[in-house]
C-alpha positions in Angstrom: 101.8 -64.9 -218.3 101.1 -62.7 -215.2 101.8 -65.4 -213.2 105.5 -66.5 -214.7 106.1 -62.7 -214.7 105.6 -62.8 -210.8 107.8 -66.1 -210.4 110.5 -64.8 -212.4 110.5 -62.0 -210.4 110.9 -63.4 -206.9 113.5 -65.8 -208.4 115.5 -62.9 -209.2 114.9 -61.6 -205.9 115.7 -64.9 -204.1 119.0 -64.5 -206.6 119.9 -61.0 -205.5 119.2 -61.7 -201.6 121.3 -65.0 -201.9 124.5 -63.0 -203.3 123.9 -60.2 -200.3 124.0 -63.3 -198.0 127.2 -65.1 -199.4 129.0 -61.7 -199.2 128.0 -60.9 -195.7 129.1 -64.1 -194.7 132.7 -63.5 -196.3 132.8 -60.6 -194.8 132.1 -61.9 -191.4 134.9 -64.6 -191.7 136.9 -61.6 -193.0 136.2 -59.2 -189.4 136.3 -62.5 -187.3 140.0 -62.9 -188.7 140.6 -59.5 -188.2 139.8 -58.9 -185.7 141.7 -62.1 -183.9 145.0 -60.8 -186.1 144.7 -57.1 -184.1 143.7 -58.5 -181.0 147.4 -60.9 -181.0 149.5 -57.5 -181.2 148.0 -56.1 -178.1 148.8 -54.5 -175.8 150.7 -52.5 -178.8 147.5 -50.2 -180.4 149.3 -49.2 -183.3 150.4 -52.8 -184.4 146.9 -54.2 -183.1 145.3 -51.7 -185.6 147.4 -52.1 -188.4 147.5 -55.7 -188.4 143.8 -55.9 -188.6 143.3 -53.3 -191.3 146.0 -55.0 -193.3 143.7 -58.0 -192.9 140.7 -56.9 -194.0 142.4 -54.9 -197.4 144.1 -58.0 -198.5 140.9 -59.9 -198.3 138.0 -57.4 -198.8 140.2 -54.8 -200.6 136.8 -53.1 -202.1 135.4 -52.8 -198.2 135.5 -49.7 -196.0 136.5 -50.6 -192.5 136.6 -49.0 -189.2 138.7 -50.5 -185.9 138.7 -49.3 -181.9 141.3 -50.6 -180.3 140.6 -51.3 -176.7 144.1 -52.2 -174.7 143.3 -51.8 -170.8 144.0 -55.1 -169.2 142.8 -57.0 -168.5 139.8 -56.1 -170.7 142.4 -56.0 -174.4 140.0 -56.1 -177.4 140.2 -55.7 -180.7 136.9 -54.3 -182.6 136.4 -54.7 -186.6 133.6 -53.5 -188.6 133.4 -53.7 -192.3 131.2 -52.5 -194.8 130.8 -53.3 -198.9 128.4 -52.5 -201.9 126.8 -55.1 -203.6 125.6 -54.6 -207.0 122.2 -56.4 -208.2 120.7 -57.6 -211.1 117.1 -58.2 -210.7 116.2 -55.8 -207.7 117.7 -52.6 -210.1 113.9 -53.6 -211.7 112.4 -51.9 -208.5 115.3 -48.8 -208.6 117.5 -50.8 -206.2 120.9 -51.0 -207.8 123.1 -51.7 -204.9 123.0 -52.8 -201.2 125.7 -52.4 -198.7 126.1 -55.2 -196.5 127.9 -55.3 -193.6 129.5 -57.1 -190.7 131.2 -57.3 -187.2 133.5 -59.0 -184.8 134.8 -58.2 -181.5 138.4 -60.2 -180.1 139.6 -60.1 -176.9 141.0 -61.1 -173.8 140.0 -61.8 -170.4 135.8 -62.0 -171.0 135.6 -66.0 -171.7 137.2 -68.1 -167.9 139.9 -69.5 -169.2 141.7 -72.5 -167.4 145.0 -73.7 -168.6 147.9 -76.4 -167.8 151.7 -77.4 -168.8 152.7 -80.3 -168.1 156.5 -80.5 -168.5 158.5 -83.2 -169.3 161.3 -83.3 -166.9 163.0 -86.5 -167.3 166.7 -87.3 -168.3 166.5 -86.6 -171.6 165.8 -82.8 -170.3 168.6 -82.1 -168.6 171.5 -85.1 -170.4 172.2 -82.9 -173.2 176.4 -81.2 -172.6 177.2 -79.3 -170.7 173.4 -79.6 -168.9 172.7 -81.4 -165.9 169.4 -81.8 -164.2 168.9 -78.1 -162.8 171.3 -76.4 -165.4 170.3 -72.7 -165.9 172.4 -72.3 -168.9 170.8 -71.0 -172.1 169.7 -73.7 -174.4 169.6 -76.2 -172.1 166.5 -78.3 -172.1 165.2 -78.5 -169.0 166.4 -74.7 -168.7 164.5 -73.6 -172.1 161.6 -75.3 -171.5 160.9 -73.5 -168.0 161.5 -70.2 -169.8 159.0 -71.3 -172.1 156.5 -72.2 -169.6 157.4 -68.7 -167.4 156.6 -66.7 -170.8 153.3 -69.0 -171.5 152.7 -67.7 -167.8 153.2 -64.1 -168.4 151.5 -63.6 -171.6 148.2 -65.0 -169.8 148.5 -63.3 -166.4 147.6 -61.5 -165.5 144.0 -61.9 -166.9 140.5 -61.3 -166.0 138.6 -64.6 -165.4 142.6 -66.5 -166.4 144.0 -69.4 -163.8 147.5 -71.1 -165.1 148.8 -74.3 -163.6 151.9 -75.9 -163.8 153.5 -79.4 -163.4 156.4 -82.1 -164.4 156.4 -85.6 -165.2 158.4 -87.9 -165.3 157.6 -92.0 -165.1 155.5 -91.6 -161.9 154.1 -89.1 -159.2 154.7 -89.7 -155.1 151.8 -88.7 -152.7 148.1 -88.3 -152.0 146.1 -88.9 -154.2 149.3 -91.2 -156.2 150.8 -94.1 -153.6 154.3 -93.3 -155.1 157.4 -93.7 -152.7 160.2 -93.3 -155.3 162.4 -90.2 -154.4 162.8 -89.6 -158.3 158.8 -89.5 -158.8 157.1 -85.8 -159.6 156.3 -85.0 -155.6 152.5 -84.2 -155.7 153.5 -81.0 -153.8 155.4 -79.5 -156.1 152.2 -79.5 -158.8 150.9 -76.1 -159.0 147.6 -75.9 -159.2 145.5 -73.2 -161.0 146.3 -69.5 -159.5 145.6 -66.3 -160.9 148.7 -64.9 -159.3 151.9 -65.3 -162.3 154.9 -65.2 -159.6 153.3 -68.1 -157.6 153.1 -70.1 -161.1 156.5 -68.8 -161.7 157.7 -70.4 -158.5 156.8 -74.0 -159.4 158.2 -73.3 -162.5 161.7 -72.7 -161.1 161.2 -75.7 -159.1 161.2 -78.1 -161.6 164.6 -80.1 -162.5 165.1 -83.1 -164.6 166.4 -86.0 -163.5 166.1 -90.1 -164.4 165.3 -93.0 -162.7 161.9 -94.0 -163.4 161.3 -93.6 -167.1 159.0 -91.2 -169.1 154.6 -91.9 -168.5 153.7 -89.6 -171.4 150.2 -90.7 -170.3 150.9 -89.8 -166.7 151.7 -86.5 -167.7 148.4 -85.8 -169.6 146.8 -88.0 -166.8 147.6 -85.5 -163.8 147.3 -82.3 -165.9 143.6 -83.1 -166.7 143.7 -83.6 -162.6 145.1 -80.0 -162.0 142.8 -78.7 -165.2 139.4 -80.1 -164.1 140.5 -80.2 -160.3 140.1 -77.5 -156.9 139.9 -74.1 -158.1 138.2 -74.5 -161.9 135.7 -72.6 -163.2 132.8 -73.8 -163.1 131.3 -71.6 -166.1 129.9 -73.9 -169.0 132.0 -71.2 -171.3 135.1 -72.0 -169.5 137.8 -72.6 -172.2 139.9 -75.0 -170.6 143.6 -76.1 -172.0 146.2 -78.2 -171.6 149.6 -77.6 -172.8 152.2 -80.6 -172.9 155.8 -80.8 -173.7 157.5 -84.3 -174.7 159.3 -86.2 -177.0 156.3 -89.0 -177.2 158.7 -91.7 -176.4 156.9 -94.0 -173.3 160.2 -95.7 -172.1 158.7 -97.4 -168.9 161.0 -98.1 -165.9 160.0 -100.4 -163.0 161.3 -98.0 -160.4 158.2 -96.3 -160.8 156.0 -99.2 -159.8 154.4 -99.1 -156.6 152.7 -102.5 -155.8 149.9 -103.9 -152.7 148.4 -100.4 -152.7 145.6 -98.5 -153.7 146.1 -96.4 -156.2 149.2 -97.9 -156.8 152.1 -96.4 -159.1 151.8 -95.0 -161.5 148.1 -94.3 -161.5 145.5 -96.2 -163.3 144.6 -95.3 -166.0 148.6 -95.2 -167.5 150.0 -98.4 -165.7 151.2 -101.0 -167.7 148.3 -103.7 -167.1 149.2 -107.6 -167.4 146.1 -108.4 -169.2 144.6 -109.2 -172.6 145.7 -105.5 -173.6 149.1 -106.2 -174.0 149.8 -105.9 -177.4 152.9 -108.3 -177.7 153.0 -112.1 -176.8 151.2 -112.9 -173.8 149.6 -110.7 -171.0 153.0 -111.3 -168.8 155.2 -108.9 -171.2 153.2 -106.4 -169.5 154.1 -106.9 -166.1 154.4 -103.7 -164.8 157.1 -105.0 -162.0 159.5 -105.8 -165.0 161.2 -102.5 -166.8 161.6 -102.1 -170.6 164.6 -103.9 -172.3 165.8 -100.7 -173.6 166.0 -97.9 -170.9 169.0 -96.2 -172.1 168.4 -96.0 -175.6 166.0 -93.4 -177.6 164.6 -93.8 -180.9 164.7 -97.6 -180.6 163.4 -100.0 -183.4 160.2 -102.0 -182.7 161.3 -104.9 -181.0 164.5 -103.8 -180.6 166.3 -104.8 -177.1 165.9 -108.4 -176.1 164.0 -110.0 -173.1 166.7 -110.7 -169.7 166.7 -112.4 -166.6 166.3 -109.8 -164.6 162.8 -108.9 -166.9 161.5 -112.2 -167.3 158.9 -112.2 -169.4 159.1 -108.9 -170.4 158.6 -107.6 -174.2 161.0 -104.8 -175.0 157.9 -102.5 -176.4 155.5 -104.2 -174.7 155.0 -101.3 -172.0 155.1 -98.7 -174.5 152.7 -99.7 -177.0 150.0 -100.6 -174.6 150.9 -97.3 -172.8 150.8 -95.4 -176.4 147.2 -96.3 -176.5 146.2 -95.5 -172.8 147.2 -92.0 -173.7 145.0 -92.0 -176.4 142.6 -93.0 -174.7 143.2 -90.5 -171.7 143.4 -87.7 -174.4 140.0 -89.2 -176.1 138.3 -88.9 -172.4 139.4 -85.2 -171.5 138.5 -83.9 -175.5 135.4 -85.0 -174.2 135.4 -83.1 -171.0 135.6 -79.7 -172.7 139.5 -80.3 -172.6 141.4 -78.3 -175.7 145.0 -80.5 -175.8 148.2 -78.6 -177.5 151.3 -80.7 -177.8 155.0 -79.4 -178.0 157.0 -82.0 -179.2 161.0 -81.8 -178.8 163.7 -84.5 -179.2 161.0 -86.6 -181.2 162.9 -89.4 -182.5 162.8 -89.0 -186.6 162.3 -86.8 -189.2 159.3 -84.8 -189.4 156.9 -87.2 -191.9 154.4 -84.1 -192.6 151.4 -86.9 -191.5 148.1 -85.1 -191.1 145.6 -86.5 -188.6 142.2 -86.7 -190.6 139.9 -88.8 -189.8 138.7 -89.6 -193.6 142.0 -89.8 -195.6 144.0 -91.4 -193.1 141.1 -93.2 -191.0 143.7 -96.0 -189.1 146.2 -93.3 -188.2 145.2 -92.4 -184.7 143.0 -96.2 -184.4 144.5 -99.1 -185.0 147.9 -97.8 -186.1 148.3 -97.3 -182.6 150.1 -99.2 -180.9 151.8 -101.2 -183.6 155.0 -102.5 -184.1 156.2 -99.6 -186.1 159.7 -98.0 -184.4 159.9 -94.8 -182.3 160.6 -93.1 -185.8 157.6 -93.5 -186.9 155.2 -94.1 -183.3 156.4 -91.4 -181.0 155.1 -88.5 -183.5 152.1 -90.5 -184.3 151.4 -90.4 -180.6 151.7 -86.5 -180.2 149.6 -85.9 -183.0 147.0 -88.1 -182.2 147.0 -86.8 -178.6 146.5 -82.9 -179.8 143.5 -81.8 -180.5 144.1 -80.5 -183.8 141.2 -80.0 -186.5 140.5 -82.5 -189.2 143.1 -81.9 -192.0 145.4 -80.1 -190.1 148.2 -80.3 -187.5 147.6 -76.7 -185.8 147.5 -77.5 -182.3 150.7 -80.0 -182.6 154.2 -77.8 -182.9 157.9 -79.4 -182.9 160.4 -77.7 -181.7 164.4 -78.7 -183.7 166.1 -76.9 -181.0 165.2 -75.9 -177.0 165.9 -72.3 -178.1 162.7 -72.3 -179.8 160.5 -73.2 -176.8 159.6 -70.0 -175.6 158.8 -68.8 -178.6 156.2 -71.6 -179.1 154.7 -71.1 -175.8 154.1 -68.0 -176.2 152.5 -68.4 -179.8 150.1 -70.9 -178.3 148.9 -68.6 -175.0 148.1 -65.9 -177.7 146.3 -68.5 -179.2 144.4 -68.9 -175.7 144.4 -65.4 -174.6 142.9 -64.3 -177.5 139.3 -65.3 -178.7 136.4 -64.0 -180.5 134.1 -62.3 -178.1 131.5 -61.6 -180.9 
């Protein structure tokens, strides 16, 4: 009897101590989203403070909370602490009714190294739509909207304590060391900007950029040199280092053979996102990927899989041939820099289709980023496939993949995504 008496007790305990720990752990996701919330509105104190009270009383309404605001920059933070009574059962035995439980977090800016990339599209497509051209500085203009968007990504992170931003275009190939190149209408390597700390010299490549054709769209040749800028001269080389790339496209590979540079080492474009004439090629024979032959279907977006027809001046060559086999190199690419410690946002504009509301997840839909890839299903379907896939977003979800209907809304994206960056928990 004594003995039950004694194991009933320290069950009851165990209950009562397992309660205290659920609730501290609410209240810890509580504070940590807090916290997070206050730390977006800075350098505003008054929002910042409000935002993360408001916070905490919708989802711990019984807590007491305190916040300091902290908004010199490059040092912004955002501190939450937040307190609750928990009522027992068996400890009241022992004249313990209650125990307050409590819990912490800390969000900020500019104490984590943070290393982030755009990559731009800057092809046709970016500057086609009336009355734009290739360099058109008229609002909602493509190509014009989409460097506004990457000048205000630029300014919400810089300046910033321990922050580099870097900057580039793409189109279907890049010209100089380290690419062979040659094209006049490939990215020139010199105009990459590589990671500064300085926002007006990011700002200059950013004005430098125009968008013009001639040598198709390399999706994967934009993700391809942006992990080269992200993981390249000037990194940090902390093992904290946050590091992010940032790319804007409309998924579509449309692959052009006025991008190809053959008889030299690395060639153009750069392995790994040339077209290979191998047992890869996912339509007919290896020969449909020849990367001297050009898609059947340059001028037209949004085409149906297998749409366009094989010519004589493309012998041999499949019309999607190129872009499916380049669909999963870019995969691929994506797969190796998630690896690296790479964090991968995607801004997708003039995506062919409707939105289809498919959600990445590796369990319910385990052959949407795999072998789906790559099909024969038409740009409707594949090109936001693609971007999703690429993005590194968390199972179930699509939060690190945005579509924008209209260029008007790029800035705005941008600059929810570097809040997104700037501001992590610290504690």
């Amino acid at each position: 009897v004594m003995l039950l008496i004694v194991l009933v007790g320290m069950i009851g305990l165990a209950t009562d101590l397992g309660r205290v720990y659920v609730a501290r752990a609410q209240l810890g996701r509580s504070v940590d989203a807090a916290a997070l919330a206050g730390a977006k509105q800075l350098p505003d104190i008054a929002q910042a403070d409000l935002k993360a009270r408001a916070y905490i009383a919708e989802n711990e309404p019984n807590a007491t909370i305190d916040v300091q605001v902290y908004p010199d920059v490059p040092g912004q933070q955002v501190g939450v602490t937040a307190t609750k009574t928990i009522r027992t059962f068996f400890m009241r035995m022992f004249g313990i009714g209650t125990v307050e439980v409590s819990n912490d977090a800390l969000a900020g800016f500019g104490i984590v190294p943070v290393d982030a990339v755009m990559s731009i599209d800057a092809t046709g497509s970016m500057g086609a739509s009336p009355p734009c051209n290739a360099s058109d500085n008229n609002s909602g203009c493509p190509i014009w909207e989409a460097k506004n968007a990457a000048t205000a990504f630029t300014n919400t992170l810089l300046p910033g304590a321990n922050t580099l931003v870097g900057v580039l275009s793409f189109r279907g190939c890049f010209r100089g060391a380290p690419d062979a190149g040659g094209n006049t209408n490939c990215i020139a390597n010199s105009s990459i900007g590589a990671l500064d700390g300085t926002a007006s010299n990011v700002i200059s490549k950013i004005n430098g950029i125009s968008a013009i054709g001639g040598t198709g769209t390399n999706f994967c040749g934009g993700l391809s040199k942006a992990g080269y800028v992200l993981f390249g001269a000037g990194s940090h080389s902390a093992s904290n280092t946050i590091r992010v790339i940032v790319i804007l496209s409309d998924g579509d590979h449309t692959y052009n053979k006025a991008s190809y540079t053959a008889g030299s080492s690395p060639g153009s474009p750069a392995a790994p996102c040339r077209p290979i004439a191998d047992s890869s090629c996912p339509t007919g024979t290896a020969a449909n990927c020849n990367p001297a032959n050009s898609d059947t279907y340059l001028s037209t977006q949004c085409s149906a899989a297998g749409g366009g027809s094989v010519s004589s001046s493309n012998p041999g060559s499949n019309s999607e041939a190129h872009e499916r086999q380049l669909d999963k190199f870019a995969k691929a690419k994506a797969d190796t820099l998630k690896a690296a410690g790479a964090e991968i946002y995607v801004v997708g504009f003039g995506v062919c289709g409707t939105e289809d509301n498919k959600i990445w997840d590796s369990a319910s839909n385990p052959t949407y980023c795999t072998s789906d890839l790559g099909n024969n299903n038409p740009d409707t379907v594949a090109d936001q496939r693609l971007l999703k896939c690429v993005a590194s977003s968390s199972p179930g979800t699509n939060d690190h993949y945005f579509r924008a209907s209209t260029a008007t809304e790029l800035p705005g994206i941008f600059s929810q995504i570097a809040q997104a960056i700037a501001f992590r928990l610290i504690k």
